[in-house]
PQR file of N, CA, C, O and H, with PARSE charges and radii, in Angstrom:
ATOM      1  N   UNK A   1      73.011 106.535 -68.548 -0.4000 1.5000
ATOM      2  CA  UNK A   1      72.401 107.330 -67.498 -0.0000 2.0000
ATOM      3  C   UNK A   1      70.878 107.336 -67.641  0.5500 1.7000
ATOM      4  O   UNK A   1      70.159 107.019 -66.693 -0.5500 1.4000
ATOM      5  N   UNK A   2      70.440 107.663 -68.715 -0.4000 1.5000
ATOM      6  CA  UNK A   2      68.887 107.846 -69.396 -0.0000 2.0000
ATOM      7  C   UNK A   2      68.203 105.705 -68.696  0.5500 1.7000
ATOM      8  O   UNK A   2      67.134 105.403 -68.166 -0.5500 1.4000
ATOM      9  H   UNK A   2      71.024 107.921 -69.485  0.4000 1.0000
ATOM     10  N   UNK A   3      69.163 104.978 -68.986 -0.4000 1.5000
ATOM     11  CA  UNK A   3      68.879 103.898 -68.588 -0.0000 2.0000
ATOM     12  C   UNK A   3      68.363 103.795 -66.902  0.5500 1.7000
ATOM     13  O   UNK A   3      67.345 103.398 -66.336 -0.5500 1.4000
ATOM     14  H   UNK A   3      70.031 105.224 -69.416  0.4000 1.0000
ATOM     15  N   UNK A   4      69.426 104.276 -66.553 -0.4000 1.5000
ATOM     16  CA  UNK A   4      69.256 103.648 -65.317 -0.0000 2.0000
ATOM     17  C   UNK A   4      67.916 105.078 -64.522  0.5500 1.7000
ATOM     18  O   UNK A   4      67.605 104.982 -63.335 -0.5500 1.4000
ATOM     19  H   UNK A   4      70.253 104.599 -67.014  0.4000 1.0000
ATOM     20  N   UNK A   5      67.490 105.916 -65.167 -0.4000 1.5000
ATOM     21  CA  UNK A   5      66.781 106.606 -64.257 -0.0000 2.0000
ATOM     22  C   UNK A   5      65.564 106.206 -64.571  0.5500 1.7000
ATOM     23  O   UNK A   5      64.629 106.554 -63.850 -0.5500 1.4000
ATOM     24  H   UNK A   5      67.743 105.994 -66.131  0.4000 1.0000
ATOM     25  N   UNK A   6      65.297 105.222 -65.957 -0.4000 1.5000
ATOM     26  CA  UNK A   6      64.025 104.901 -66.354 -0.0000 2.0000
ATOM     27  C   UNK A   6      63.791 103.869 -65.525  0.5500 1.7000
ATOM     28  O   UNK A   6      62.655 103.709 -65.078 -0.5500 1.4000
ATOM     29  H   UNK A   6      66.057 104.939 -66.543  0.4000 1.0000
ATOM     30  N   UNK A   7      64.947 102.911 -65.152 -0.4000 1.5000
ATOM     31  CA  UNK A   7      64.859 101.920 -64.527 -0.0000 2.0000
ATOM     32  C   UNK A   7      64.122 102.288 -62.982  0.5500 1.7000
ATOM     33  O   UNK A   7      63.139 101.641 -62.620 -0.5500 1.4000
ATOM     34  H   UNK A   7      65.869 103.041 -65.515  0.4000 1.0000
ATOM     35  N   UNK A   8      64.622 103.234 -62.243 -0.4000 1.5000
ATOM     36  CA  UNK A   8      63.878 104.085 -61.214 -0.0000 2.0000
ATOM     37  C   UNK A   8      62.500 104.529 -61.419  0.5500 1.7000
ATOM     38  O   UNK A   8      61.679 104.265 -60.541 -0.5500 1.4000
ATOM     39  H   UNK A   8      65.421 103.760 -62.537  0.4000 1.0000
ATOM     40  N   UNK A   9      62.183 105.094 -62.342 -0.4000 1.5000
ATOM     41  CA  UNK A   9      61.161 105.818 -62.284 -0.0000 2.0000
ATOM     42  C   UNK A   9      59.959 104.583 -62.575  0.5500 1.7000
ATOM     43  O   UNK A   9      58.772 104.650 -62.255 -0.5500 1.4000
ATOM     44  H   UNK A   9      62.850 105.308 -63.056  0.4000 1.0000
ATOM     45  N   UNK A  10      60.672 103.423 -63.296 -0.4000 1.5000
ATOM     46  CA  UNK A  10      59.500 102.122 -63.640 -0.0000 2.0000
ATOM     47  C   UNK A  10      59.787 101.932 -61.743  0.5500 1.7000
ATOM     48  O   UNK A  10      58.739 101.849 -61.103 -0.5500 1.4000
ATOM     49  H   UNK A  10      61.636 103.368 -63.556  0.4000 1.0000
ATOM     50  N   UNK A  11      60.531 101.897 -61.276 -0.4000 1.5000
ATOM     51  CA  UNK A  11      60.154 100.216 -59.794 -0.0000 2.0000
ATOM     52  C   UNK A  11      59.392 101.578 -59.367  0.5500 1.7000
ATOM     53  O   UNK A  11      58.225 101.202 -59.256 -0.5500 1.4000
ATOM     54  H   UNK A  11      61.383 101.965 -61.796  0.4000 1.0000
ATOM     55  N   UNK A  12      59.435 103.172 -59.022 -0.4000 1.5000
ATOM     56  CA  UNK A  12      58.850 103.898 -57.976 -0.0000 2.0000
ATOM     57  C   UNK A  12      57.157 103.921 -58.759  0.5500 1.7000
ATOM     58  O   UNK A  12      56.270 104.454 -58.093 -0.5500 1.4000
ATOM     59  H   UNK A  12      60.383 103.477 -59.112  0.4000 1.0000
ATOM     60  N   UNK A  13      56.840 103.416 -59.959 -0.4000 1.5000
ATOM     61  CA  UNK A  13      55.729 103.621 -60.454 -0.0000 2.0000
ATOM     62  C   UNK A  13      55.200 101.844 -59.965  0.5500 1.7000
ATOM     63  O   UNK A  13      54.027 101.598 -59.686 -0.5500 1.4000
ATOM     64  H   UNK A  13      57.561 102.984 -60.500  0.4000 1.0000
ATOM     65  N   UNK A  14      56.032 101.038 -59.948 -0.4000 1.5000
ATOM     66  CA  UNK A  14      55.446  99.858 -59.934 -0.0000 2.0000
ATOM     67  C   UNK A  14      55.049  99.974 -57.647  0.5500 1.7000
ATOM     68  O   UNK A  14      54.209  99.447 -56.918 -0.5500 1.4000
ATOM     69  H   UNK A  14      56.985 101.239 -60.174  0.4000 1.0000
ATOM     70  N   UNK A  15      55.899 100.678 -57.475 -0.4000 1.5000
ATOM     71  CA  UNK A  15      56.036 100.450 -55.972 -0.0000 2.0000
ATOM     72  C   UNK A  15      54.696 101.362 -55.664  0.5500 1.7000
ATOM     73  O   UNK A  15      53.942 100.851 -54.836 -0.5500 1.4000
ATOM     74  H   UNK A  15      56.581 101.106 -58.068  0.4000 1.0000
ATOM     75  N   UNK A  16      54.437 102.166 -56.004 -0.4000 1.5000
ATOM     76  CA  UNK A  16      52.848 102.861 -56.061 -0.0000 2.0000
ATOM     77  C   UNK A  16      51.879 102.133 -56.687  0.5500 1.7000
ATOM     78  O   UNK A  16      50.833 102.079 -56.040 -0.5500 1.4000
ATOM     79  H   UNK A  16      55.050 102.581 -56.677  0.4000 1.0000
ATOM     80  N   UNK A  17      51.878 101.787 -57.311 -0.4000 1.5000
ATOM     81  CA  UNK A  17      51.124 100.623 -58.032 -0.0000 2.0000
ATOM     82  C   UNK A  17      50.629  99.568 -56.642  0.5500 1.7000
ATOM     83  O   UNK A  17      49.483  99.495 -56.200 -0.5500 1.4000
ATOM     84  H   UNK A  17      52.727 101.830 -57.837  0.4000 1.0000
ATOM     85  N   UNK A  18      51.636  98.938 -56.219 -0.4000 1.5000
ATOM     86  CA  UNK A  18      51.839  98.005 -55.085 -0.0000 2.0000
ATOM     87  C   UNK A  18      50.964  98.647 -53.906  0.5500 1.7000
ATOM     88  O   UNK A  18      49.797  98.304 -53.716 -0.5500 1.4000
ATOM     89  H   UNK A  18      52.567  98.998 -56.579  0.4000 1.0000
ATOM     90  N   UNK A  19      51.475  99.387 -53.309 -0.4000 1.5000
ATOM     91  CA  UNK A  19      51.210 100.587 -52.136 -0.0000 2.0000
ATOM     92  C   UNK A  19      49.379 100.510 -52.690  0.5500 1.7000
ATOM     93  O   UNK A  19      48.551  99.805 -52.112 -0.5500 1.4000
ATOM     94  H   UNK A  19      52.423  99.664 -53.463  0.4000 1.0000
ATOM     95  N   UNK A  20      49.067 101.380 -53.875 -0.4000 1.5000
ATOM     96  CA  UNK A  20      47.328 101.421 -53.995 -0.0000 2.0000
ATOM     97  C   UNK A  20      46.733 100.435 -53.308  0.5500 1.7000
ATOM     98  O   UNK A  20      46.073 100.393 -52.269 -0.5500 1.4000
ATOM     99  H   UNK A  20      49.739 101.952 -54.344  0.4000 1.0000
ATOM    100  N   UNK A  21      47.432  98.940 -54.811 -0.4000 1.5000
ATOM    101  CA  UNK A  21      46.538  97.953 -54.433 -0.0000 2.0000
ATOM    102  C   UNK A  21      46.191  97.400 -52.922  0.5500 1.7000
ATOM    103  O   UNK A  21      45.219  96.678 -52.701 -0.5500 1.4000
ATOM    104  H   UNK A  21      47.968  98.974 -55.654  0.4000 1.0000
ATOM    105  N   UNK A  22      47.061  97.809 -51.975 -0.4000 1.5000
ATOM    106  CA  UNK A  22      47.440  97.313 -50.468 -0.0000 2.0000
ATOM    107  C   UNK A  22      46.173  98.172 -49.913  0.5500 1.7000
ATOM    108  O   UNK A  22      45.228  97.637 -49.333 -0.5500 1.4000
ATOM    109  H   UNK A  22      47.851  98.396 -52.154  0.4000 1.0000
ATOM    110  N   UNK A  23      46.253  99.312 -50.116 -0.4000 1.5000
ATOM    111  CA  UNK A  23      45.518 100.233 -49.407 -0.0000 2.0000
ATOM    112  C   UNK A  23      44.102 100.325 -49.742  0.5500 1.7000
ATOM    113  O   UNK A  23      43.333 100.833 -48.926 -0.5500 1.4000
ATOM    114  H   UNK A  23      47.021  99.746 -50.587  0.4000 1.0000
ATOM    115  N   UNK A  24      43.639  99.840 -50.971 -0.4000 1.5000
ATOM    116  CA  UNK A  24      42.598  99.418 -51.675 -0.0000 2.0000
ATOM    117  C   UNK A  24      41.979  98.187 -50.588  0.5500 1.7000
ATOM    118  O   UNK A  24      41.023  98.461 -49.863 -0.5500 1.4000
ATOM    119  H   UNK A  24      44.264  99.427 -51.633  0.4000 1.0000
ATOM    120  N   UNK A  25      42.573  96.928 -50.562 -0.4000 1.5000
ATOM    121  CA  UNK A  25      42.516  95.840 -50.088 -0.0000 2.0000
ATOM    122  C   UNK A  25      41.846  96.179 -48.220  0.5500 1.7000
ATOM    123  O   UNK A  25      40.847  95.833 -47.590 -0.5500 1.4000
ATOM    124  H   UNK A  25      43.349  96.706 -51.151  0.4000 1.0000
ATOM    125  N   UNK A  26      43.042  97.001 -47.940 -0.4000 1.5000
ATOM    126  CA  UNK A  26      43.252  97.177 -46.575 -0.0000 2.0000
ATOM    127  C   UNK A  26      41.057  97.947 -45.954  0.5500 1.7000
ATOM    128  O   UNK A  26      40.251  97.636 -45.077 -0.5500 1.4000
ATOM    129  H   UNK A  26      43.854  97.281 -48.452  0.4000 1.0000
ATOM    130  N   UNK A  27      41.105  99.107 -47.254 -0.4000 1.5000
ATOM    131  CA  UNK A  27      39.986  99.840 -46.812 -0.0000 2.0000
ATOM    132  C   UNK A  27      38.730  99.047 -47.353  0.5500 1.7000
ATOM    133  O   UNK A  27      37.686  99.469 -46.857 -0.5500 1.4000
ATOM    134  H   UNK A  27      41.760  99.359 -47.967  0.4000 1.0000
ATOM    135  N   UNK A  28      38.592  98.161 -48.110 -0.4000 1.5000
ATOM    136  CA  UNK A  28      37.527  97.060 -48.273 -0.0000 2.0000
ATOM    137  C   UNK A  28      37.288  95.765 -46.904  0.5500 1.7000
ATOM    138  O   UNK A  28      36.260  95.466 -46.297 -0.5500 1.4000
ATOM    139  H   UNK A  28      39.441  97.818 -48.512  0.4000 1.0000
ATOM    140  N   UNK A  29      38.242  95.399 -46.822 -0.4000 1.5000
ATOM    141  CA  UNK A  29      38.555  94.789 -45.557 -0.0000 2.0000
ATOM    142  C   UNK A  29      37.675  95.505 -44.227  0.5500 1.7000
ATOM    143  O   UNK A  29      37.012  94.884 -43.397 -0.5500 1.4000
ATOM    144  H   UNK A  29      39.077  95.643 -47.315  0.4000 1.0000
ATOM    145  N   UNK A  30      37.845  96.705 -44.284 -0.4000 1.5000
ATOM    146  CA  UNK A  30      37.401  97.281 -42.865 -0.0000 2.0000
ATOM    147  C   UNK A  30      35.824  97.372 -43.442  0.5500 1.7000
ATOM    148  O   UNK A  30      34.996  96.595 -42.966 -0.5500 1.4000
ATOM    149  H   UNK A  30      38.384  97.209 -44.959  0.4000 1.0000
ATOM    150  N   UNK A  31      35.475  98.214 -44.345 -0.4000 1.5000
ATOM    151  CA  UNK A  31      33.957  98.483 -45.008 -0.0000 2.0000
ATOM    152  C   UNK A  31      33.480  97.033 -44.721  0.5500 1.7000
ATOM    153  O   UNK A  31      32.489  96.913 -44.000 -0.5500 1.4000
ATOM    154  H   UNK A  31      36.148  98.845 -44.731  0.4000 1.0000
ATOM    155  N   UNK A  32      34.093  95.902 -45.216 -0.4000 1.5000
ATOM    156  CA  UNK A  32      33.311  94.636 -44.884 -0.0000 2.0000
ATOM    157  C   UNK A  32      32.984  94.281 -43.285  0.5500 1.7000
ATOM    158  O   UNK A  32      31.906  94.222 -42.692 -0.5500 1.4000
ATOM    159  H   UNK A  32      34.898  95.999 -45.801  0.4000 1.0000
ATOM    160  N   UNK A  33      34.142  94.101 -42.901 -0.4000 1.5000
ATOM    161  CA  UNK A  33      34.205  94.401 -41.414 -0.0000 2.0000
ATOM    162  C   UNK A  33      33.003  94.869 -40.943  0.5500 1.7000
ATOM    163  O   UNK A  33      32.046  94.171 -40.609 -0.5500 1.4000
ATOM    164  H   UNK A  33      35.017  94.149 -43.382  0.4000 1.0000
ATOM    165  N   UNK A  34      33.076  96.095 -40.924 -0.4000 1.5000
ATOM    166  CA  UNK A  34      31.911  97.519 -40.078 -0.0000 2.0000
ATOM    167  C   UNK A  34      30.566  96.296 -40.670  0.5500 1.7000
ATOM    168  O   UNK A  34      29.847  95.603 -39.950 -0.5500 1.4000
ATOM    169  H   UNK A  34      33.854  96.662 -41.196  0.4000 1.0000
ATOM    170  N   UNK A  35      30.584  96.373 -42.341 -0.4000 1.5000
ATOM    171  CA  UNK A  35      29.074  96.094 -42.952 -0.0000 2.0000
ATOM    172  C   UNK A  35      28.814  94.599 -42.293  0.5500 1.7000
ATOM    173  O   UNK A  35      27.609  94.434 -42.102 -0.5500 1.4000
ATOM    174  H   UNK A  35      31.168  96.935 -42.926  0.4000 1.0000
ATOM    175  N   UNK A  36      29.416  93.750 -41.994 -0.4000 1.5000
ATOM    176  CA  UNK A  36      29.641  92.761 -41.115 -0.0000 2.0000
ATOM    177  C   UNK A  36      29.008  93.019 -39.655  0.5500 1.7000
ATOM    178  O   UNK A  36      28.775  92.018 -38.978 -0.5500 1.4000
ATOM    179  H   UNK A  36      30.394  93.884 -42.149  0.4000 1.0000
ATOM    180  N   UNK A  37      28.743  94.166 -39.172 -0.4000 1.5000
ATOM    181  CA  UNK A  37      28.682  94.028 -37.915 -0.0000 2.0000
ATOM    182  C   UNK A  37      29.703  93.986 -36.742  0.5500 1.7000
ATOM    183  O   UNK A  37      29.346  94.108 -35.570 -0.5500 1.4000
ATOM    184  H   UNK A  37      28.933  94.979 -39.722  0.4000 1.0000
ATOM    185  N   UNK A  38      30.979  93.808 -37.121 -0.4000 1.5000
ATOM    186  CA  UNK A  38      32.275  93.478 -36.287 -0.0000 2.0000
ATOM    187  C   UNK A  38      32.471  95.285 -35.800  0.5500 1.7000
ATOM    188  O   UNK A  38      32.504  96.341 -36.432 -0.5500 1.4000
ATOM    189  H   UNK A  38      31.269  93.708 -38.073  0.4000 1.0000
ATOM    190  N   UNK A  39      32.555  94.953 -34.534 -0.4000 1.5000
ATOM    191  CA  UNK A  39      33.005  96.151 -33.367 -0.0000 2.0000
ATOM    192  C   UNK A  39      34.360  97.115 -33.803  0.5500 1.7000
ATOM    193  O   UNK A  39      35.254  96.337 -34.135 -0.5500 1.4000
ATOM    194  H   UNK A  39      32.529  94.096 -34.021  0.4000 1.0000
ATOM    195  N   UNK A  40      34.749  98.319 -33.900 -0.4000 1.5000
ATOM    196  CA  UNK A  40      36.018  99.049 -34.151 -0.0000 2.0000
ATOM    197  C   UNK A  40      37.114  97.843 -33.730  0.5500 1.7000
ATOM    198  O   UNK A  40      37.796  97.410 -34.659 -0.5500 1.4000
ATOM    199  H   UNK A  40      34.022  98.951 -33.631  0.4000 1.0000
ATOM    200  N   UNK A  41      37.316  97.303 -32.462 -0.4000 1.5000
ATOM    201  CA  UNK A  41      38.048  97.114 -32.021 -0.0000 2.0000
ATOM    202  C   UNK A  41      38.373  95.633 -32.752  0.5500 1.7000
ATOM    203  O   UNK A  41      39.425  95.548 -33.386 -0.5500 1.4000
ATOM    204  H   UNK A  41      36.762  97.655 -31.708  0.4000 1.0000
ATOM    205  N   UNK A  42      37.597  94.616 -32.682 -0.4000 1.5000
ATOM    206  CA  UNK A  42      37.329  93.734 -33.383 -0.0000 2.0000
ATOM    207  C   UNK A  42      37.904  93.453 -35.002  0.5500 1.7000
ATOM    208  O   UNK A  42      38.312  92.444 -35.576 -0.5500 1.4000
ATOM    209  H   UNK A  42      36.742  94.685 -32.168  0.4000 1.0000
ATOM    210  N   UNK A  43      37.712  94.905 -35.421 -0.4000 1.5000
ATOM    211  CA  UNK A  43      38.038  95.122 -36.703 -0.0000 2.0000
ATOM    212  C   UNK A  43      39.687  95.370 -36.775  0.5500 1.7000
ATOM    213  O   UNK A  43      40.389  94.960 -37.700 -0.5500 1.4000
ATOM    214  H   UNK A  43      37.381  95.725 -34.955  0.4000 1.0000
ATOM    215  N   UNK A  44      40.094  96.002 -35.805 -0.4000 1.5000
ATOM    216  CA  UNK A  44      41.254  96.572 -35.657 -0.0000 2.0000
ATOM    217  C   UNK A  44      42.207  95.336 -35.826  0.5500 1.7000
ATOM    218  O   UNK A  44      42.929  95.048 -36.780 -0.5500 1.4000
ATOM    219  H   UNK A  44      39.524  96.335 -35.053  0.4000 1.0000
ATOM    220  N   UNK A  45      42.012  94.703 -34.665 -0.4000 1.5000
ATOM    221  CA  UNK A  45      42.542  92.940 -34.333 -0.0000 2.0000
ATOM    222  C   UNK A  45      42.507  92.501 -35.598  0.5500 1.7000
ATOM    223  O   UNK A  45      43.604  92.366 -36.139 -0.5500 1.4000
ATOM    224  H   UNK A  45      41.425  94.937 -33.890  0.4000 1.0000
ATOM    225  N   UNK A  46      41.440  92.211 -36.292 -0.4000 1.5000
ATOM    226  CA  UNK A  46      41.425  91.426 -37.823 -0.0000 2.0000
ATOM    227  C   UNK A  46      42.253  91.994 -38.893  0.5500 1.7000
ATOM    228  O   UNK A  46      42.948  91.335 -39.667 -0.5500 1.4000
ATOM    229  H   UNK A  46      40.548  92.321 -35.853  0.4000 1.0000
ATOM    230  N   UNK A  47      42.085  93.633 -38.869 -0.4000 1.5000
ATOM    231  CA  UNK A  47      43.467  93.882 -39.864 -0.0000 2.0000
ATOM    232  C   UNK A  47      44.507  94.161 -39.622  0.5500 1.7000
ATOM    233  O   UNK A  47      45.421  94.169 -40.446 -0.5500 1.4000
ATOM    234  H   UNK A  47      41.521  94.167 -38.240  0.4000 1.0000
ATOM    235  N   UNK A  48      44.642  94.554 -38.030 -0.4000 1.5000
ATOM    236  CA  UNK A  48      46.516  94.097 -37.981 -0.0000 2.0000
ATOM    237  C   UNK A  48      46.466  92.504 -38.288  0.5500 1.7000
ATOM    238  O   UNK A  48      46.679  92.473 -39.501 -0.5500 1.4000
ATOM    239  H   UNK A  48      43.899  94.548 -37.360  0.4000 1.0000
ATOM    240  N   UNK A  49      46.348  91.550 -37.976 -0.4000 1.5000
ATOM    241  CA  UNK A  49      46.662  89.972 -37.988 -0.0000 2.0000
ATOM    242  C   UNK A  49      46.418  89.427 -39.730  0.5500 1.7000
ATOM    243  O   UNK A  49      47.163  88.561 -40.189 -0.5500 1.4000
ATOM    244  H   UNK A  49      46.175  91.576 -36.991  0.4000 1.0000
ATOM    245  N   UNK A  50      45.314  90.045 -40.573 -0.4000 1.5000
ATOM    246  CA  UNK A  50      45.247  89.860 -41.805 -0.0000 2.0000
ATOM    247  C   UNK A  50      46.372  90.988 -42.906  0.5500 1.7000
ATOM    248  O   UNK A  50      46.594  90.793 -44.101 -0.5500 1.4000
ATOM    249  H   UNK A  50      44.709  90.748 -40.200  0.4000 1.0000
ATOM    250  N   UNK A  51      46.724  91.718 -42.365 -0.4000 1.5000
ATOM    251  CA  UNK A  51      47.493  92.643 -43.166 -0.0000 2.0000
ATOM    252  C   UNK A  51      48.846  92.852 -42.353  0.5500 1.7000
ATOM    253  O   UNK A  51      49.527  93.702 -42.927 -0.5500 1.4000
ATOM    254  H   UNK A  51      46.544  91.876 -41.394  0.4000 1.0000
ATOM    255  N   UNK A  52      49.597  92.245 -40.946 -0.4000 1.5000
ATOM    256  CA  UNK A  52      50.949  92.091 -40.533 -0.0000 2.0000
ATOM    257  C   UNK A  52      51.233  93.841 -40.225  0.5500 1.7000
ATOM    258  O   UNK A  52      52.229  94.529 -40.447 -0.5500 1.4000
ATOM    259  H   UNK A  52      49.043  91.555 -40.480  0.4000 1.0000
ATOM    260  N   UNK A  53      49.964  94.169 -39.653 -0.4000 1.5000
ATOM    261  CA  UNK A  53      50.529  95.467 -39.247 -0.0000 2.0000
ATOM    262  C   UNK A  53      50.502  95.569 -37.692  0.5500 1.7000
ATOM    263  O   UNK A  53      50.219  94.579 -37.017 -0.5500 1.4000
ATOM    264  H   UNK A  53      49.154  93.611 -39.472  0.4000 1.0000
ATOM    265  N   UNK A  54      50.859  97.023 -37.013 -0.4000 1.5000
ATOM    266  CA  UNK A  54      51.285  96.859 -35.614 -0.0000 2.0000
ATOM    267  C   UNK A  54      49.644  97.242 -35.131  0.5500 1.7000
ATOM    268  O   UNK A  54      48.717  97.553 -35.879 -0.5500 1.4000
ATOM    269  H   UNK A  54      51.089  97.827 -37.562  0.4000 1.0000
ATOM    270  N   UNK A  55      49.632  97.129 -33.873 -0.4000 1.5000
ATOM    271  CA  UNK A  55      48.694  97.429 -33.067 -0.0000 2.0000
ATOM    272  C   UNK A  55      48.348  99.297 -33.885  0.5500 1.7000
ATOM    273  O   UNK A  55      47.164  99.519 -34.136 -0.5500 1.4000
ATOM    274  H   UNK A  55      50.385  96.877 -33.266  0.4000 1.0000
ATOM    275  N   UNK A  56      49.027 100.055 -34.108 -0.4000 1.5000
ATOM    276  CA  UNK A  56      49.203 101.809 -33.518 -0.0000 2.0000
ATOM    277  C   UNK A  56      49.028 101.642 -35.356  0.5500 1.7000
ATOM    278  O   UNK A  56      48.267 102.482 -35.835 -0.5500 1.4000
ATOM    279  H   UNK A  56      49.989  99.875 -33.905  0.4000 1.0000
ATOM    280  N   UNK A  57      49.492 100.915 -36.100 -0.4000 1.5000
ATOM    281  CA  UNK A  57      49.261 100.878 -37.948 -0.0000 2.0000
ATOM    282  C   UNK A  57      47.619 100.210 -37.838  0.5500 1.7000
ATOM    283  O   UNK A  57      47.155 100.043 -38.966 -0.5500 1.4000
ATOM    284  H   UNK A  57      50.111 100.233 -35.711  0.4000 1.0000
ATOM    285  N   UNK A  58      47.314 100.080 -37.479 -0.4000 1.5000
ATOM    286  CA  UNK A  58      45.925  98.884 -37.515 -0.0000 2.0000
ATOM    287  C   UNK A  58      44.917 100.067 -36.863  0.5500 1.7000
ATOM    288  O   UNK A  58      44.002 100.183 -37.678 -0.5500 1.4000
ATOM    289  H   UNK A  58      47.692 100.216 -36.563  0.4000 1.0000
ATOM    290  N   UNK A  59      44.786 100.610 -36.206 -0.4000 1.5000
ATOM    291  CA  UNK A  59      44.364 101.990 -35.222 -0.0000 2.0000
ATOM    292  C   UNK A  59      44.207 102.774 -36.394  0.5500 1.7000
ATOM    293  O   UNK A  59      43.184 102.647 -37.067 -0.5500 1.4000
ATOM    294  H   UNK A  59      45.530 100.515 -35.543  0.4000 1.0000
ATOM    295  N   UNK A  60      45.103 103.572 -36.717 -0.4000 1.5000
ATOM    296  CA  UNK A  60      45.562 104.711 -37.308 -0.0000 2.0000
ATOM    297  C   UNK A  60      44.795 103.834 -38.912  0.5500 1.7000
ATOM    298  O   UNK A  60      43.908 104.581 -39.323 -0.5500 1.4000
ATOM    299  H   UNK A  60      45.933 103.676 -36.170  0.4000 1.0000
ATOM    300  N   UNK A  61      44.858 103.148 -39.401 -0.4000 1.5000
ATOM    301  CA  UNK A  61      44.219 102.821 -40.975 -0.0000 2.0000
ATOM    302  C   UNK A  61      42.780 102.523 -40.703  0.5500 1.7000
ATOM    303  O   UNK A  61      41.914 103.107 -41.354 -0.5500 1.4000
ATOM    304  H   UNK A  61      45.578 102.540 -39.067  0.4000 1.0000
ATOM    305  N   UNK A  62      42.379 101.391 -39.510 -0.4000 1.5000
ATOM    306  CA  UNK A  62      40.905 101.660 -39.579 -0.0000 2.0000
ATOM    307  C   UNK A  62      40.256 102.757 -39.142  0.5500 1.7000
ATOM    308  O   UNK A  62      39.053 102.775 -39.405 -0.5500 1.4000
ATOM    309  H   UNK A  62      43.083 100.916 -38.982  0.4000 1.0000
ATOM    310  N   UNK A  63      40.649 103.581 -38.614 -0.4000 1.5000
ATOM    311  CA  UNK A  63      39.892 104.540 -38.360 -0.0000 2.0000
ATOM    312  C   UNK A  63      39.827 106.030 -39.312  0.5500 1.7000
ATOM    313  O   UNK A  63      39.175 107.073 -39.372 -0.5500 1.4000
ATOM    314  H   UNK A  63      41.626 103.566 -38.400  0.4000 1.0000
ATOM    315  N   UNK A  64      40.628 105.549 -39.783 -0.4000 1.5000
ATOM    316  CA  UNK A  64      40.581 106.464 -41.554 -0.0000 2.0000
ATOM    317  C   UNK A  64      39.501 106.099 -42.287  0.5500 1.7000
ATOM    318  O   UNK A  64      38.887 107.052 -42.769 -0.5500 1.4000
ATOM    319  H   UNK A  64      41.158 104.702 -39.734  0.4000 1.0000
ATOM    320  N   UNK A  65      38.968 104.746 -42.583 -0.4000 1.5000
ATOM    321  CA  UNK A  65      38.421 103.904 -43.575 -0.0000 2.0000
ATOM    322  C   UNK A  65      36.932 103.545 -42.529  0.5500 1.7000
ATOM    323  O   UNK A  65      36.016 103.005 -43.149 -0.5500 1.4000
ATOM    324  H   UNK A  65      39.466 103.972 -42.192  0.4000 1.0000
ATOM    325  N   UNK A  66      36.770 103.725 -41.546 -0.4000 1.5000
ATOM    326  CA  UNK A  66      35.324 103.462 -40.298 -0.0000 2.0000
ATOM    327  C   UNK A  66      34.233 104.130 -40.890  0.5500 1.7000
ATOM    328  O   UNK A  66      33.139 104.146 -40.326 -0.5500 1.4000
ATOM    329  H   UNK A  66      37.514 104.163 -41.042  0.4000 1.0000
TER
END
């Protein structure tokens, strides 16, 4: 039992692990973007299509990180 919950608690630590580095990536991406000169919208387009997110995920993250 002790096995298998360590086994959980390693993938939900590795899956946060994962998740940071994404979100790390995602909000450098836009900072370059903006420091780039590239328009909100412009920017938006580049990280849904570079990061496989939707139109309304691409919205909603750059404008957290703008």
């Amino acid at each position: 039992m002790c096995k298998a919950y360590e086994k959980h608690v390693c993938l939900a630590i590795q899956q946060m692990r994962e998740e940071s580095e994404l979100v790390g990536q995602i909000k450098g991406a836009v900072l370059m973007c903006k420091n780039l000169g590239l328009s909100l919208t412009d920017t938006i387009n580049r990280i849904a299509e570079m990061f496989q997110l939707s139109e309304n995920e691409s919205i909603k993250t750059v404008k957290q990180y703008w």
